[in-house]
Wavefront OBJ file of the C-alpha trace (Angstrom):
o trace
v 49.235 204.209 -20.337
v 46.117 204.857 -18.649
v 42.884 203.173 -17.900
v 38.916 204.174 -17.289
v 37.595 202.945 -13.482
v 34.076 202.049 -13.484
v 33.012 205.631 -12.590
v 34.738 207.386 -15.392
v 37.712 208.673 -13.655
v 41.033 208.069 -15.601
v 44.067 206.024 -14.012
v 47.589 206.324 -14.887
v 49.981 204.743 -14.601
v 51.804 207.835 -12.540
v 49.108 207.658 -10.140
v 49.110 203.804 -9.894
v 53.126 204.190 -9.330
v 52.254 207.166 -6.417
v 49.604 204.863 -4.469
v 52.064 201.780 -4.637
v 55.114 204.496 -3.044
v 52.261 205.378 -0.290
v 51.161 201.815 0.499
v 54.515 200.344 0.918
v 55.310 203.152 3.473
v 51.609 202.646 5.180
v 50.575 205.622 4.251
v 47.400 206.144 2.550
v 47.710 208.071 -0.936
v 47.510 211.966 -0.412
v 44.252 213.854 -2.145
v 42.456 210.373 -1.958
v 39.973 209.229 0.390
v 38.399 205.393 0.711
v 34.892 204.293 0.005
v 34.948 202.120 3.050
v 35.999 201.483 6.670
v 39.497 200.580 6.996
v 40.342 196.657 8.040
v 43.592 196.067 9.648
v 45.590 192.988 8.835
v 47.114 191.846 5.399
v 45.273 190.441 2.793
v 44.935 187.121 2.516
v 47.475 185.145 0.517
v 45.899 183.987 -2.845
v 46.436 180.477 -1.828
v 44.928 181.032 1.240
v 41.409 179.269 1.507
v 40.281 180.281 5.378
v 36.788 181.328 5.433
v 37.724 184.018 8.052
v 39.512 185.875 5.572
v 37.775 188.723 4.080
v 35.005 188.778 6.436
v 34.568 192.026 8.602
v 34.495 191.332 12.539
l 1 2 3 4 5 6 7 8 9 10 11 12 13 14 15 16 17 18 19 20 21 22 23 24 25 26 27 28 29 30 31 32 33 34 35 36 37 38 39 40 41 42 43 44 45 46 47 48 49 50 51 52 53 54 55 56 57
């Protein structure tokens, strides 16, 4: 299966399985790069309604 991002570039479900393996270990995805500064921390929980969360320091 495979889907179409919002600038044209096609996901699979191959990739999507090779980002999860990287993430899990901490590592970030080889051959990708981010479109923003990296935050430290987890996410927040989806029941978690802090303000804070989210919100660059």
């Amino acid at each position: 299966m495979s889907w179409t991002s919002a600038n044209g570039r096609e996901i699979t479900d191959e990739m999507i399985d090779r980002w999860r393996k990287s993430y899990e270990q901490g590592e970030f995805p080889e051959d990708e790069r981010t479109v923003g500064g990296v935050i430290m921390g987890r996410p927040p929980l989806s029941t978690d309604k802090s303000p804070s969360h989210g919100t660059p320091s």
